[in-house]
C-alpha positions as YAML, in Angstrom:
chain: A
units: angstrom
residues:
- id: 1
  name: UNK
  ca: [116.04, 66.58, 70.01]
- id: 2
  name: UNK
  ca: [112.80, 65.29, 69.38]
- id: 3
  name: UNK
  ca: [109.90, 65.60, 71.93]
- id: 4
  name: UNK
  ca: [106.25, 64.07, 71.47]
- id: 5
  name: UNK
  ca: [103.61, 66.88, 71.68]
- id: 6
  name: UNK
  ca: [101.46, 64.97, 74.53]
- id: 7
  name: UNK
  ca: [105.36, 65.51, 76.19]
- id: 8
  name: UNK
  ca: [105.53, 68.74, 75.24]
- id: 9
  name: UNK
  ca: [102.30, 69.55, 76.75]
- id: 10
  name: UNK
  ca: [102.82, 68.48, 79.75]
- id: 11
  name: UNK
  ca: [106.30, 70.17, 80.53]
- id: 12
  name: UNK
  ca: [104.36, 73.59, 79.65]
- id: 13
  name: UNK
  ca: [101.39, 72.81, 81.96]
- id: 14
  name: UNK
  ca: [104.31, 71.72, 85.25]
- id: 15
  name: UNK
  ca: [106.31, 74.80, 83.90]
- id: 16
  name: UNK
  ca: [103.03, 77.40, 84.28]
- id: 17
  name: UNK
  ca: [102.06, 75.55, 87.75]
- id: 18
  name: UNK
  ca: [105.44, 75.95, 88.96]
- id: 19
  name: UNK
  ca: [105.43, 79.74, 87.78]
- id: 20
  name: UNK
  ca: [101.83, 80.14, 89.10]
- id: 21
  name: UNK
  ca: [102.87, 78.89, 92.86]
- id: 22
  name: UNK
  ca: [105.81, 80.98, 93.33]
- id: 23
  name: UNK
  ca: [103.95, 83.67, 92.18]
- id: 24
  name: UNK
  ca: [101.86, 82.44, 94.09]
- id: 25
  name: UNK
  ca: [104.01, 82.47, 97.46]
- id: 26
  name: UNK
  ca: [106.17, 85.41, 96.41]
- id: 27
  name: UNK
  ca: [103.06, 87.40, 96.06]
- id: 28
  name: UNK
  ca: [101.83, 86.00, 100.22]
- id: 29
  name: UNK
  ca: [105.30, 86.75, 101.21]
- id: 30
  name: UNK
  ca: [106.21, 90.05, 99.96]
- id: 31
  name: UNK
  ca: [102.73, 91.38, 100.33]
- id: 32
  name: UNK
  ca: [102.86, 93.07, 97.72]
- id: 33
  name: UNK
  ca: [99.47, 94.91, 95.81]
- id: 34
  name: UNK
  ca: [100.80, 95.37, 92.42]
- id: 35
  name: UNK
  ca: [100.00, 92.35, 90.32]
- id: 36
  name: UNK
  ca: [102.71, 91.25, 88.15]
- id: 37
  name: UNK
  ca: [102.29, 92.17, 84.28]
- id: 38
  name: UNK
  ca: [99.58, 89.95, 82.43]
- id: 39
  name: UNK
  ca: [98.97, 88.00, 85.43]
- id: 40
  name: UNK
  ca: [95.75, 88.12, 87.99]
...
């Protein structure tokens, strides 16, 4: 399977916004005060 890099890109950026907002709402929900590792 070949993917262009420009494609490849952009799957990476909609994967680490997609990781970012349920951390996001996971983090509202749960109040929680621990940060998850290498995250701020």
């Amino acid at each position: 399977m070949i993917v262009a890099p420009m494609i490849n890109n952009i799957f990476f950026i909609f994967l680490f916004l997609v990781v970012n907002t349920v951390l996001d709402i996971h983090h509202k929900t749960k109040k929680t005060t621990t940060p998850p590792a290498g995250f701020h």
